[in-house]
KOLPA-904654 format. One record per residue (C-alpha): residue number from 0; x, y, z. Coordinates in steps of 0.02 Angstrom, whole numbers, plus 50000, padded with zeros to 5 digits. Last residue first. Layout:
lolum_east_north_up
NUM_X_Y_Z
...
//
This chain:
lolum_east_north_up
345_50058_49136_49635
344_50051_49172_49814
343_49953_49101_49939
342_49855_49115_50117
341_49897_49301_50177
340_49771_49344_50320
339_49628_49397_50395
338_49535_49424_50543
337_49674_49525_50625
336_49663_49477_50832
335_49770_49591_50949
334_49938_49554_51028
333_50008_49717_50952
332_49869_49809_50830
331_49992_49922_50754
330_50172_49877_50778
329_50284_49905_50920
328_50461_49908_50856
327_50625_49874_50976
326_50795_49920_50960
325_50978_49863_50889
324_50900_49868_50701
323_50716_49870_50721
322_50639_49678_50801
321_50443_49672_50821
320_50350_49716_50959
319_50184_49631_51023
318_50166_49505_50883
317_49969_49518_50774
316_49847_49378_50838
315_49796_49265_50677
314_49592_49259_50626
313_49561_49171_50476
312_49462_49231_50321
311_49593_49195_50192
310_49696_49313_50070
309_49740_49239_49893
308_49879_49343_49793
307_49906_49362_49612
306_50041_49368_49483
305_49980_49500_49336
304_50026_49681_49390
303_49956_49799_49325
302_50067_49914_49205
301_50125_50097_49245
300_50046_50246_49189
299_50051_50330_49392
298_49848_50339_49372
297_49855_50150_49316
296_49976_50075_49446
295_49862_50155_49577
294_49705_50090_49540
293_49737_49940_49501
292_49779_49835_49643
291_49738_49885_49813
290_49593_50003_49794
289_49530_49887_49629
288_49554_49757_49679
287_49477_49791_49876
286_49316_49841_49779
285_49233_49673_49781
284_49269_49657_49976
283_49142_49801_49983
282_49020_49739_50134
281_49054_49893_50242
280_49150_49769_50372
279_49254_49651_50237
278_49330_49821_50162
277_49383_49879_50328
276_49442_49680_50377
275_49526_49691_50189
274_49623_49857_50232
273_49704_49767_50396
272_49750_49612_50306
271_49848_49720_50146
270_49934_49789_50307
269_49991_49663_50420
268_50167_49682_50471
267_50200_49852_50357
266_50055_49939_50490
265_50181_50043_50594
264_50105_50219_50624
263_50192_50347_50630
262_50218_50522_50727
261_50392_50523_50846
260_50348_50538_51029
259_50403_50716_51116
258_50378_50635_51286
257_50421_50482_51238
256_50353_50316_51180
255_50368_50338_51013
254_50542_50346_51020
253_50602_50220_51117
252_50482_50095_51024
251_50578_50117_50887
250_50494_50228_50753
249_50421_50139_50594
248_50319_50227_50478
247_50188_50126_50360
246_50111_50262_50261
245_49983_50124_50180
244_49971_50219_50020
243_49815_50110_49934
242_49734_50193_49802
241_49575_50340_49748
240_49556_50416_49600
239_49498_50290_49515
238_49345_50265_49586
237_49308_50078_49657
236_49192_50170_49803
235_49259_50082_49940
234_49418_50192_49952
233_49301_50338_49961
232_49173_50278_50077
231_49283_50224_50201
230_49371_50400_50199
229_49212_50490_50201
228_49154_50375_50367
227_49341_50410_50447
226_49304_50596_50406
225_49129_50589_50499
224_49216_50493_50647
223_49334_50653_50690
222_49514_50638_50633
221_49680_50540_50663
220_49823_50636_50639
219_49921_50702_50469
218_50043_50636_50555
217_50020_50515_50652
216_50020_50464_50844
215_49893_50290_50864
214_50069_50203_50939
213_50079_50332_51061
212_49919_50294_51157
211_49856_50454_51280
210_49782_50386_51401
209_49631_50245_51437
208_49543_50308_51262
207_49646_50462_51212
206_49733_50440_51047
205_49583_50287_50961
204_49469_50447_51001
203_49534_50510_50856
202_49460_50415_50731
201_49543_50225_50676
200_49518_50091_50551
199_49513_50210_50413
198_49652_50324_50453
197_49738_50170_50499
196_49746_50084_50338
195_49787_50220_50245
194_49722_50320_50096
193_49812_50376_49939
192_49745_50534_49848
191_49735_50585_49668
190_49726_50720_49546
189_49776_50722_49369
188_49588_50734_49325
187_49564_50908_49370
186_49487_50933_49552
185_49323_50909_49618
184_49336_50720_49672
183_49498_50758_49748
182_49430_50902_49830
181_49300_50816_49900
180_49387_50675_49965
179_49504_50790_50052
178_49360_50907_50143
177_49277_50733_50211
176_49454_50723_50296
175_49604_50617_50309
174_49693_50608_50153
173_49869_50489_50163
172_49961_50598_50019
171_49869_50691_49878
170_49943_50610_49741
169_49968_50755_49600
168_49991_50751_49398
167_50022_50918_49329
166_49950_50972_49166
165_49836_51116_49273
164_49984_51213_49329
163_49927_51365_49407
162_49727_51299_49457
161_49820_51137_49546
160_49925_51241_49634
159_49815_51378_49677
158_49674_51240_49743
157_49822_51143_49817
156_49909_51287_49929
155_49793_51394_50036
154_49618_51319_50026
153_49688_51134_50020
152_49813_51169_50148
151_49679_51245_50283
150_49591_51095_50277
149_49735_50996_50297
148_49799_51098_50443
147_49615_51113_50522
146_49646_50939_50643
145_49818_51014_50689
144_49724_51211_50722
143_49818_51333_50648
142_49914_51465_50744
141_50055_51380_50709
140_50091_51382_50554
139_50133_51199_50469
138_50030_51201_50339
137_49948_51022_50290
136_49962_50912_50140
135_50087_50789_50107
134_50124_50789_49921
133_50174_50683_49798
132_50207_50794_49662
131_50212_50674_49486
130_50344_50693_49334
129_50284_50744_49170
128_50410_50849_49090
127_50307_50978_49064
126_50219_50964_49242
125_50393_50939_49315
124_50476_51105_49257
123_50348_51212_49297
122_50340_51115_49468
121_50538_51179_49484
120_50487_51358_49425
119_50356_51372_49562
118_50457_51304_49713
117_50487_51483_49788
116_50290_51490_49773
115_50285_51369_49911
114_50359_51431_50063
113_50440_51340_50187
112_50468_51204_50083
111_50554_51059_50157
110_50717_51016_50256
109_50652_51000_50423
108_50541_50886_50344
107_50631_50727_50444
106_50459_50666_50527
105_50315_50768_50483
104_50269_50958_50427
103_50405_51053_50493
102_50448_51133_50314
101_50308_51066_50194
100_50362_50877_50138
99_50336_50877_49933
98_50368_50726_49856
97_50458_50714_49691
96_50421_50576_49557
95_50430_50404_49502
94_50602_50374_49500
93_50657_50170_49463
92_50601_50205_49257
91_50727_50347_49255
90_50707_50476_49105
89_50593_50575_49207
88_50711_50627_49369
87_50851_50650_49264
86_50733_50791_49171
85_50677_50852_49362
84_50862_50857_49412
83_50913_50981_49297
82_50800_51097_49369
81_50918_51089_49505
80_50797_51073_49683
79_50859_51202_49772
78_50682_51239_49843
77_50667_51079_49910
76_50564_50911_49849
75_50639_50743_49921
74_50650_50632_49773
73_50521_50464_49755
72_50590_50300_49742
71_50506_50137_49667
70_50543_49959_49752
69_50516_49801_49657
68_50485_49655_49750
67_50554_49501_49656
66_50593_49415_49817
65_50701_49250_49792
64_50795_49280_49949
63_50745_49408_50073
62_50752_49590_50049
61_50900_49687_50121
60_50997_49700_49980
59_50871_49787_49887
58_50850_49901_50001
57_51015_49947_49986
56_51008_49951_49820
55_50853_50070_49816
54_50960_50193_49940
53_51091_50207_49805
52_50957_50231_49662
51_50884_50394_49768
50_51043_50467_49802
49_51099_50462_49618
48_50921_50528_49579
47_50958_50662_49684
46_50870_50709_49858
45_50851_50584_49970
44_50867_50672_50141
43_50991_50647_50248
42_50945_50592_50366
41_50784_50520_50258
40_50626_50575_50228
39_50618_50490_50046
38_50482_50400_50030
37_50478_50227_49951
36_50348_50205_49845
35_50299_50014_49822
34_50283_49877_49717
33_50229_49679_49715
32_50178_49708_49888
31_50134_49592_50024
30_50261_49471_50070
29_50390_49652_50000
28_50316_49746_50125
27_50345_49627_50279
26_50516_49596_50213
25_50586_49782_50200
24_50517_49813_50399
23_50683_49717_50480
22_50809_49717_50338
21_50800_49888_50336
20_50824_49924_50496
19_51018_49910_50482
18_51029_50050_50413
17_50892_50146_50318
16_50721_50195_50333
15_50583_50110_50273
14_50419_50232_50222
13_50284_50179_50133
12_50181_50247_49993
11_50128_50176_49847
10_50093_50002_49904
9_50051_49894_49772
8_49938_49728_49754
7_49961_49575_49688
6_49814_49549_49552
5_49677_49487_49702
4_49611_49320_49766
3_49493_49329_49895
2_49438_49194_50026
1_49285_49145_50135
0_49167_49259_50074
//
């Protein structure tokens, strides 16, 4: 297969900052994307729906002329969360729900929950007003292995979550072990997971090969090759449950290349091309509809959308940095070859 034509896809969940950065990583989404879940781990954090339509102007005014990208926010999830907020929350078409960062879990969670059951009133409150939890899943204790921590999450938080209050709706954030898919495939019908690029291009290994590499740092991290094989498997599978949540981070390069470097993974620049060379590999370019596409926009009850996009078989070489504000962004897959790209919209 030479070419494949899909119903433009959506990205439901990628991250964009703020500031004068916007108008560097917005673009590469919107070429892509006819939608997208903008999280909120902002300085401050996003957490009113006033908030949350102020930053989706600004990124509207960042996006290039004639785009009709549509950009959908999600609410940063803390324990003072006004119940109030929930029922604002629901009766705006641009919110799509409240994602939960556990306290120390990522970039910019230093405001998240520290303990979950003090949140137990507020996901009362969202499961009967039906608004999604978009959750990032991993404890943050110490003691716990990082490759366990989403393991250990399922078993300690999700299972009693889900089991509590069975009527709400839950995206299980970037999964990146076998123990994920299974749960998701195990669990009540309102659950779901997103799936990135990189967690199924990469394993671990992809840290430590010739030093340690900066710009393979996320959180939750790369795995062991079993997990990548699940993952693969899962996204391939056309089940329902499963959608594309690229997770696209930018960090200047400053950052990342540290010796505390920030966890992300910038894959904006070519990211609906980097899930069809996975998809392309295992023989399932026949699937990448419904991953990209469909799936998604029907487990969150919104419509499909109906323009299409045509990618090509052609090999491009990704840039070595891209521009981020006043500094410099290394993407993923700098001055390498991506065997396909973005021919046509229509």
């Amino acid at each position: 297969m030479q070419t494949l034509t899909l119903l433009r896809p959506d990205d439901w969940h990628v991250h964009l900052r703020d500031g004068d950065a916007l108008q560097d990583v917005v673009p590469h989404t919107a070429e892509r994307f006819a939608r997208a879940l903008v999280m909120p781990n902002l300085r401050p954090p996003v957490t009113t729906v006033t908030d949350a339509l102020q930053y989706r102007q600004r990124i509207l005014r960042s996006l290039p002329l004639g785009s009709s990208f549509d950009p959908l926010m999600a609410l940063y999830l803390t324990a003072d969360t006004p119940l109030d907020e929930v029922k604002r929350a629901a009766e705006d078409g641009h919110i799509l729900g409240f994602k939960l960062y556990p306290a120390g879990a990522t970039t910019h969670s230093e405001a998240g929950i520290a303990r979950l059951d003090s949140i137990y009133s507020i996901l009362e409150a969202m499961e009967a007003h039906n608004v999604p939890l978009m959750v990032h899943g991993e404890v943050t204790t110490a003691e716990v292995d990082i490759f366990d921590r989403e393991k250990v999450f399922i078993d300690e938080h999700l299972i009693p979550i889900t089991n509590r209050f069975p009527g709400l709706q839950i995206t299980f954030e970037h999964i990146t072990t076998t123990d994920a898919v299974q749960f998701v495939r195990s669990g009540n019908p309102g659950v779901a997971a997103t799936i990135t690029a990189h967690h199924l291009i990469y394993n671990r290994n992809a840290l430590f090969v010739g030093g340690i590499r900066p710009h393979y740092y996320c959180l939750p991290v790369l795995k062991r090759e079993k997990h990548r094989q699940a993952l693969i498997e899962a996204a391939t599978s056309g089940e329902r449950r499963f959608f594309l949540g690229t997770d696209s981070a930018p960090h200047a390069q400053t950052q990342k290349e540290a010796a505390c470097g920030c966890a992300g993974c910038y894959t904006a620049h070519a990211a609906l091309e980097l899930y069809a060379m996975v998809f392309d590999h295992v023989g399932a370019l026949d699937k990448l509809n419904d991953f990209a596409s469909i799936n998604g926009a029907l487990f969150y009850g919104l419509s499909v959308n109906t323009e299409t996009l045509t990618l090509e078989k052609a090999a491009w070489t990704a840039p070595e940095r891209l521009r981020f504000g006043t500094e410099t962004l290394i993407p993923l897959k700098a001055g390498e070859t991506i065997g396909w790209r973005i021919r046509t919209l229509s």
